[in-house]
DSSP file (Angstrom, degrees, kcal/mol; ACC not computed):
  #  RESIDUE AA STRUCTURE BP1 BP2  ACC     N-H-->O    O-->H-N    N-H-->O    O-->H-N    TCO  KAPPA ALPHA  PHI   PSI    X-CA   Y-CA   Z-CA
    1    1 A X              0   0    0      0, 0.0     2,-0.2     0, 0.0     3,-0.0   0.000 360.0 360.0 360.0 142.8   94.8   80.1   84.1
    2    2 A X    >>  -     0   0    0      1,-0.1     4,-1.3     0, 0.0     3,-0.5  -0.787 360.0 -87.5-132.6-168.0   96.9   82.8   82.6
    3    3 A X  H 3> S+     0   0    0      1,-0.3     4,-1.9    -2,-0.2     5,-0.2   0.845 120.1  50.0 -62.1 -49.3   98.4   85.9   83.3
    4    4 A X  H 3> S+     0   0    0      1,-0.2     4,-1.0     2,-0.2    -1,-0.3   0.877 101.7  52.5 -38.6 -58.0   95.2   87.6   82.1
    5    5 A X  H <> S+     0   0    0     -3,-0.5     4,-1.4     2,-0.3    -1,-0.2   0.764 101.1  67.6 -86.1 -22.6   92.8   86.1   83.8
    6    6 A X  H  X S+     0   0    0     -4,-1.3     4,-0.6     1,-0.3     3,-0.3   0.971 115.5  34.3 -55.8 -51.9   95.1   87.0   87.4
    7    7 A X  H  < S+     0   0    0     -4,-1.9    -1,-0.3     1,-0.3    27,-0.3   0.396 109.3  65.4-113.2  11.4   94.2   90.6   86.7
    8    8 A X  H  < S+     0   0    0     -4,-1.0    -1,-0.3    -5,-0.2    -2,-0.2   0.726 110.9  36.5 -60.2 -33.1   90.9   90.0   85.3
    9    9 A X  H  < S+     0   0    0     -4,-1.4    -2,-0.2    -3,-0.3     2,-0.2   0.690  95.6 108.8 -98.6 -17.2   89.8   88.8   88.5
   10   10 A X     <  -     0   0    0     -4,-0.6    24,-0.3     1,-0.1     3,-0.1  -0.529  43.9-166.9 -83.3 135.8   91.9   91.5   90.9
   11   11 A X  S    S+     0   0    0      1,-0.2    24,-5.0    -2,-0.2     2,-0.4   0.795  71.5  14.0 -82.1 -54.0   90.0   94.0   92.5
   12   12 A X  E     -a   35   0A   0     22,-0.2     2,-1.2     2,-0.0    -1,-0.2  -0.943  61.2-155.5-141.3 135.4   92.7   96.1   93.5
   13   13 A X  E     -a   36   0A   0     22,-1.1    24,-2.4    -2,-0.4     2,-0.4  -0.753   8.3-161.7-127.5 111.3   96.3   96.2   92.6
   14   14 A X  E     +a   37   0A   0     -2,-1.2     2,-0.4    22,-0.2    24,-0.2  -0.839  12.5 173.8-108.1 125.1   99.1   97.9   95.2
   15   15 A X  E     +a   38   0A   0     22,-1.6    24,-1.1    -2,-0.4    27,-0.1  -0.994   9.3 167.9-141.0  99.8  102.2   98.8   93.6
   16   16 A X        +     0   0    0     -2,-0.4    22,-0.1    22,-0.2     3,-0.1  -0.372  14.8 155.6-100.6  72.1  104.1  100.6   96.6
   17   17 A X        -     0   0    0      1,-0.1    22,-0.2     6,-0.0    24,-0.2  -0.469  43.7-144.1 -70.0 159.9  107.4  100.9   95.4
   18   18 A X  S    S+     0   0    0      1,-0.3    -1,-0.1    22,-0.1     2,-0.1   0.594  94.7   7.8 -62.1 -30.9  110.0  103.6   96.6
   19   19 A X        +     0   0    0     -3,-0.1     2,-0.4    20,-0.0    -1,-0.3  -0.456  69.4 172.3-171.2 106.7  111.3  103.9   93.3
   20   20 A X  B     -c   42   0B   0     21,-0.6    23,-1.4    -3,-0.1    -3,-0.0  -0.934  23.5-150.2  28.4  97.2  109.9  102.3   89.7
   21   21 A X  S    S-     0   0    0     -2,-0.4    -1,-0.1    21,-0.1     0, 0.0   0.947  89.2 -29.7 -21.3 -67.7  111.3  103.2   86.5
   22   22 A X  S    S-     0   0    0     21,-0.2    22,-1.1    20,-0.1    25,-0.1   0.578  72.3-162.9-133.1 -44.6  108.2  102.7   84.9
   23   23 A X        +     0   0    0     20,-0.2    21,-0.4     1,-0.1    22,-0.1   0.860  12.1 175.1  68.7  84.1  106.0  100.0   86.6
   24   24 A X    >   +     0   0    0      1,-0.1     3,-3.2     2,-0.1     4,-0.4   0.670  62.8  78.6 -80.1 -37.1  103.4   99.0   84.3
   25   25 A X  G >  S+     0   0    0      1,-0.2     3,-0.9     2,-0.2     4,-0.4   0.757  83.5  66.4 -71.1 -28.5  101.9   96.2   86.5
   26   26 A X  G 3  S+     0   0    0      1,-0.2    11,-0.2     2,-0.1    -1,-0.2   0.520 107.7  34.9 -55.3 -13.2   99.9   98.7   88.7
   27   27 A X  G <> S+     0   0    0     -3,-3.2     4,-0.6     2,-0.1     3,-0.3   0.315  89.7 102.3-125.5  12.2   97.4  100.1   86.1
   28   28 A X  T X4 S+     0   0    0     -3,-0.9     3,-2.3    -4,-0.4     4,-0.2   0.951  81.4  52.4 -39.9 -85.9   97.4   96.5   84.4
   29   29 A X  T 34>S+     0   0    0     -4,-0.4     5,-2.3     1,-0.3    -1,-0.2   0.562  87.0  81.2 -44.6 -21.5   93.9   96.0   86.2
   30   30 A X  T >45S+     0   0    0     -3,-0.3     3,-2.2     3,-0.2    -1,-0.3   0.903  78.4  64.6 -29.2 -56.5   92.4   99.0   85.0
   31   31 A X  T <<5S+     0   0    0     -3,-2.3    -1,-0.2    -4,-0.6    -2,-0.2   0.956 112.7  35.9 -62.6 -51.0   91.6   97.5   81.6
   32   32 A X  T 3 5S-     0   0    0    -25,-0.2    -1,-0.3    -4,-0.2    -2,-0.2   0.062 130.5 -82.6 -98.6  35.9   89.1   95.1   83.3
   33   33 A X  T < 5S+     0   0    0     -3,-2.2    -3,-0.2     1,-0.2    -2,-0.1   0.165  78.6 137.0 118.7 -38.0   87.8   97.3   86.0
   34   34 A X      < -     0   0    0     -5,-2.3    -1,-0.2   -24,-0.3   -22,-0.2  -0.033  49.6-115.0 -88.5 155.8   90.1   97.2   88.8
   35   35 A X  E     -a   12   0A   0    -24,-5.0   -22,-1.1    -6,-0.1     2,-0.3  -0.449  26.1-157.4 -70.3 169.0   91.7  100.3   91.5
   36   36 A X  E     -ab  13  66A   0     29,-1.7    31,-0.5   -24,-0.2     2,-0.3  -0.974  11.2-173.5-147.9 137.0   95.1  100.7   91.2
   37   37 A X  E     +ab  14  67A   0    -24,-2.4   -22,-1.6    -2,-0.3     2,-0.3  -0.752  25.9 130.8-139.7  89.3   96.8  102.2   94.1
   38   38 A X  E     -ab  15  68A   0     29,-1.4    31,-0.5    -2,-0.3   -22,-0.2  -0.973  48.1 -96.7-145.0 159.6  100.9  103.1   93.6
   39   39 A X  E >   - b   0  69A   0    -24,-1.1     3,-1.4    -2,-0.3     6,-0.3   0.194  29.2-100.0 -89.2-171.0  102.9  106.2   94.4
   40   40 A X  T 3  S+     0   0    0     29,-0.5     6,-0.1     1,-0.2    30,-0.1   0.881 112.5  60.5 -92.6   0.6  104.1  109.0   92.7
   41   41 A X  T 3  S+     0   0    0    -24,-0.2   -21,-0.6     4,-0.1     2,-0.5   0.357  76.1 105.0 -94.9  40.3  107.5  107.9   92.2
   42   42 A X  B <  S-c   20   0B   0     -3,-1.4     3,-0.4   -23,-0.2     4,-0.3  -0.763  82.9-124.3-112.4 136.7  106.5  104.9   90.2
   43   43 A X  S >> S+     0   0    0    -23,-1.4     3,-1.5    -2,-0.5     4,-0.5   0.909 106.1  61.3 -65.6 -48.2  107.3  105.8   86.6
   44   44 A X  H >> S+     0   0    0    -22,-1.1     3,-1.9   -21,-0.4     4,-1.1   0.840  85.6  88.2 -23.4 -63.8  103.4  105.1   85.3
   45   45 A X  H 3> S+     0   0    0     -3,-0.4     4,-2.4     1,-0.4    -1,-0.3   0.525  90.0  33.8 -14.4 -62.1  102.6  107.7   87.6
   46   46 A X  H <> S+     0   0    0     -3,-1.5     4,-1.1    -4,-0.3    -1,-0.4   0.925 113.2  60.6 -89.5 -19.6  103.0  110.4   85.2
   47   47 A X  H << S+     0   0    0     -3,-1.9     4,-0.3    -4,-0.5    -2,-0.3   0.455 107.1  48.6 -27.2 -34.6  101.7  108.3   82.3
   48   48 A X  H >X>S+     0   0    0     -4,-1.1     4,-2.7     3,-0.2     3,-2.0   0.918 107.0  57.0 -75.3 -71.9   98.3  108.0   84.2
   49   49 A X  I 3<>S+     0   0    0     -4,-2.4     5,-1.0     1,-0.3     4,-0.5   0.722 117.4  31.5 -62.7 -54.5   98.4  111.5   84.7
   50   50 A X  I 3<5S+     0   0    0     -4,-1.1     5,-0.4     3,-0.2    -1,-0.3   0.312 125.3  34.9   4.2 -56.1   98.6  112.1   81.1
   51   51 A X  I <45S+     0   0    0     -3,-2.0    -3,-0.2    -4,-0.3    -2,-0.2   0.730 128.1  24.1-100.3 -49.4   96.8  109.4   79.5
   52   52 A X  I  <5S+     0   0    0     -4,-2.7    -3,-0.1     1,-0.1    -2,-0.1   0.947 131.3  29.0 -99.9 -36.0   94.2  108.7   81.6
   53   53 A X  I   <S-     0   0    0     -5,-0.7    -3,-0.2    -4,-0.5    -4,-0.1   0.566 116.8 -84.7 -82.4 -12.6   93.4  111.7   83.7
   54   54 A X    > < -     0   0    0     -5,-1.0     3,-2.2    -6,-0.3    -3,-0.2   0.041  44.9 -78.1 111.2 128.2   94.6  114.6   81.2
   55   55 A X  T 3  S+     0   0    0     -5,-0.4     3,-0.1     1,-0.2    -5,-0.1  -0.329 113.7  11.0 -80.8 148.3   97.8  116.2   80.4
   56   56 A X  T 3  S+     0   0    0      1,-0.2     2,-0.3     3,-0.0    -1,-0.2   0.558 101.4  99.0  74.7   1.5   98.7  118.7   82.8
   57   57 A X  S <  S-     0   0    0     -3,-2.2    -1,-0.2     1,-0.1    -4,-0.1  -0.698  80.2 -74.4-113.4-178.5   96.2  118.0   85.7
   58   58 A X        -     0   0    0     -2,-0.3     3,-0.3     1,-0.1    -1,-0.1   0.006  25.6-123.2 -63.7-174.5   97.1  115.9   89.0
   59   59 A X  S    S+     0   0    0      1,-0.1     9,-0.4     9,-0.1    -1,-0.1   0.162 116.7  56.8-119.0  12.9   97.4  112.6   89.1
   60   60 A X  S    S+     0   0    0      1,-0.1     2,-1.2     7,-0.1    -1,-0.1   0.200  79.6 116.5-132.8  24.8   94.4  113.2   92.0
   61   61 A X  S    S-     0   0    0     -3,-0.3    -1,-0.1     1,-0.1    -4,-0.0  -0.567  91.3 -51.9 -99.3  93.3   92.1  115.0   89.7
   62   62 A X  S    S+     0   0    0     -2,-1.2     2,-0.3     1,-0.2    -1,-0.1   0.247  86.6 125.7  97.0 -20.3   89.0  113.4   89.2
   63   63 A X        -     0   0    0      1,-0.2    -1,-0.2     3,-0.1     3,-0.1  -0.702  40.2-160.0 -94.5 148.3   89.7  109.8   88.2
   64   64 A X  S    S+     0   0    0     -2,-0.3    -1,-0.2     1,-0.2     3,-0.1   0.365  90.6  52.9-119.5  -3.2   87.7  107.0   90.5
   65   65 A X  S    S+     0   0    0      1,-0.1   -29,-1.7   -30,-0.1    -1,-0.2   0.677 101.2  67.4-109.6 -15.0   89.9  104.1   89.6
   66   66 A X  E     +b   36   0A   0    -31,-0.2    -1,-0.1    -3,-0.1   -29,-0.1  -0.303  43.8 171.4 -67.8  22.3   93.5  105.8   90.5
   67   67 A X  E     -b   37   0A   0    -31,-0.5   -29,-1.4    -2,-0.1     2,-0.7  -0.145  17.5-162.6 -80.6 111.2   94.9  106.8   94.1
   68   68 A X  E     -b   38   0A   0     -9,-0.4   -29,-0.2   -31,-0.2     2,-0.1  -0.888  12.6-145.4-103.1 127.3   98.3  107.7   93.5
   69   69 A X  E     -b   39   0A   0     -2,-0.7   -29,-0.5   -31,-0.5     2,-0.4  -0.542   9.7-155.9 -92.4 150.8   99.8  107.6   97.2
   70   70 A X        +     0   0    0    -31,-0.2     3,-0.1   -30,-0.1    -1,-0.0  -0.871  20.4 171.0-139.6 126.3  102.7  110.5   97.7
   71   71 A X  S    S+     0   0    0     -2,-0.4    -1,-0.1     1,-0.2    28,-0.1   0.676  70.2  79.1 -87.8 -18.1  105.4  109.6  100.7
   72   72 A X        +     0   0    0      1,-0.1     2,-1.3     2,-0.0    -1,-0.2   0.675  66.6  74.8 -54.3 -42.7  107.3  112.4   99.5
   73   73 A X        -     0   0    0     -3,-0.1     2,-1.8     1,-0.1    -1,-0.1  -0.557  53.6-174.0 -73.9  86.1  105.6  115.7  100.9
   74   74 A X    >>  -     0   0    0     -2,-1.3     3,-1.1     1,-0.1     4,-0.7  -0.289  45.0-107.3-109.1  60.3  106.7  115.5  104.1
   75   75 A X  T 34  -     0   0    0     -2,-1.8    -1,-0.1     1,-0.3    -2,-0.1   0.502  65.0 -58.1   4.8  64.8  104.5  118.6  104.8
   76   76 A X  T 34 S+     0   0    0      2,-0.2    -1,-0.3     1,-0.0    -2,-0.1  -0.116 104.0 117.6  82.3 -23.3  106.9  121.4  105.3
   77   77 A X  T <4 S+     0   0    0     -3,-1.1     2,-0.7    -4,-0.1    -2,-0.1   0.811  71.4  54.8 -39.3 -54.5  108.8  119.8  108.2
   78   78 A X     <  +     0   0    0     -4,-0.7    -2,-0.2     1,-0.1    -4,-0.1  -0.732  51.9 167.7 -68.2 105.5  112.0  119.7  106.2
   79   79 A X        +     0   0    0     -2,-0.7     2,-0.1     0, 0.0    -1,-0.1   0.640  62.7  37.2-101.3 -26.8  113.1  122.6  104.9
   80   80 A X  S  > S-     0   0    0      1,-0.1     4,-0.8     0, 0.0     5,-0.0  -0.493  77.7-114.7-114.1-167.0  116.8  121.5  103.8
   81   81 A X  H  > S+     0   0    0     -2,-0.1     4,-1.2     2,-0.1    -1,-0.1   0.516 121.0  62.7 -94.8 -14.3  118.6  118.4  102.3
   82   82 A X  H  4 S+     0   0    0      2,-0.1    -1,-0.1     1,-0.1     4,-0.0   0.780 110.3  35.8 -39.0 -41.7  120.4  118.8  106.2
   83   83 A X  H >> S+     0   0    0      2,-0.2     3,-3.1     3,-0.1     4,-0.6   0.931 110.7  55.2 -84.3 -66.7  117.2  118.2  107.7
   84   84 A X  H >< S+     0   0    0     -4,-0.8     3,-2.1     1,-0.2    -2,-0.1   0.929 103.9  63.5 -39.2 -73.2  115.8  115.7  105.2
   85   85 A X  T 3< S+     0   0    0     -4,-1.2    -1,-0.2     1,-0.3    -2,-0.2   0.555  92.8  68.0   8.2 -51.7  119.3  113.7  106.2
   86   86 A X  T <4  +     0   0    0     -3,-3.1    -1,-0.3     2,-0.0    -2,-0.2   0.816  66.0 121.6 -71.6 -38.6  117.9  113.5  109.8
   87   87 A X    <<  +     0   0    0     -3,-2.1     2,-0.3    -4,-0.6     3,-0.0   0.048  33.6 177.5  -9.9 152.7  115.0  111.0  109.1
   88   88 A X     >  -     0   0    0      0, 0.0     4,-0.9     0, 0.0    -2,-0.0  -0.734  47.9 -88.1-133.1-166.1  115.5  108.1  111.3
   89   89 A X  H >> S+     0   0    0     -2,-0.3     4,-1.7     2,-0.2     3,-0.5   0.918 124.9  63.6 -53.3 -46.1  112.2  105.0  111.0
   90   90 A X  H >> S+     0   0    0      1,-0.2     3,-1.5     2,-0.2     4,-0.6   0.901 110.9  38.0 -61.1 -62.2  110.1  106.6  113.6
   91   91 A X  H 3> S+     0   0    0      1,-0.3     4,-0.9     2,-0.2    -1,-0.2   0.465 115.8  48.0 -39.4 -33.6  109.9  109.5  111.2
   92   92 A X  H << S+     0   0    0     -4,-0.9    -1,-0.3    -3,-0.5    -2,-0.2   0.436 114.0  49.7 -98.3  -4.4  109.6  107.7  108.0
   93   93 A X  H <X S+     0   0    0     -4,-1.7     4,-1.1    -3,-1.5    -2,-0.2   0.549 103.9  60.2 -95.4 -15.4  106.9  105.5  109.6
   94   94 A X  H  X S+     0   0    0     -4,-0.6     4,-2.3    -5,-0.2     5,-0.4   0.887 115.7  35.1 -61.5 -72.1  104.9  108.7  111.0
   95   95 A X  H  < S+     0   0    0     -4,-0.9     4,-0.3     1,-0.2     5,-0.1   0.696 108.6  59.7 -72.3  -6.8  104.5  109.8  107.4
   96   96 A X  H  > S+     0   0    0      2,-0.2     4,-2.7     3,-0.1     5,-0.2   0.897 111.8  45.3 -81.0 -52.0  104.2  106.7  105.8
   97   97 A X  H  X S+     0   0    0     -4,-1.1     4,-2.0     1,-0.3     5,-0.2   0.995 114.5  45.5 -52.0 -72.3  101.0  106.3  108.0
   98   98 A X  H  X S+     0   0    0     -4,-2.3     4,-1.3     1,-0.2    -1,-0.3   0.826 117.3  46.9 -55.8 -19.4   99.5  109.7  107.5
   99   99 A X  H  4 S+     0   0    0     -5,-0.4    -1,-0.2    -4,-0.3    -2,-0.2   0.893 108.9  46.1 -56.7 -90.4  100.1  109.4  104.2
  100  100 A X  H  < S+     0   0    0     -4,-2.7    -2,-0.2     1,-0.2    -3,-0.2   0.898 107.7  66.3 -48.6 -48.0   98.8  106.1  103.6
  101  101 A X  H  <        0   0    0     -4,-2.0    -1,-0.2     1,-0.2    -2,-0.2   0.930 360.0 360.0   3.7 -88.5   95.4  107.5  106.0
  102  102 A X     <        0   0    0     -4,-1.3    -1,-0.2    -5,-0.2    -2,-0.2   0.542 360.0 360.0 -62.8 360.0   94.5  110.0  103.3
């Protein structure tokens, strides 16, 4: 068995990171078929948008093999870097869930 044949055979490929240069291994499974599901601050991220979906559109427009997760929009609640500052877990595990939901 090789390396190949691991993402020949993967269905679905989760690349959560927090933070990824570049991250290659998430859209790996693409070429034979497979979802790829990683966020947007994984360096690929805009490289999918780009390459596979079209320069200049979202990285949640239109393509059926992509779900780029974003943990980042923490839907207006925050308004300052003060605010932001405050997170504690319960907060960052509230939005990681609704997030990860959609």
């Amino acid at each position: 068995m090789d390396t190949v044949d691991i993402h020949r055979g993967t269905d679905v490929e989760f690349g959560q990171s927090i933070y990824e240069p570049f991250g290659i291994s998430p859209v790996e499974p693409l070429t034979f078929g497979g979802l790829c599901v990683f966020t947007n601050v994984c360096g690929c991220a805009g490289f999918v948008a780009d390459a596979i979906i079209g320069t200049n559109s979202s990285p949640h427009d239109g393509t059926r093999n992509v779900i780029i997760a974003d943990y980042i929009a923490i839907d207006g609640r925050f308004h300052e870097i003060k605010d932001l500052l405050t997170i504690d877990r319960a907060v960052r595990d509230e939005v990681e869930e609704k997030k990860a939901a959609k």
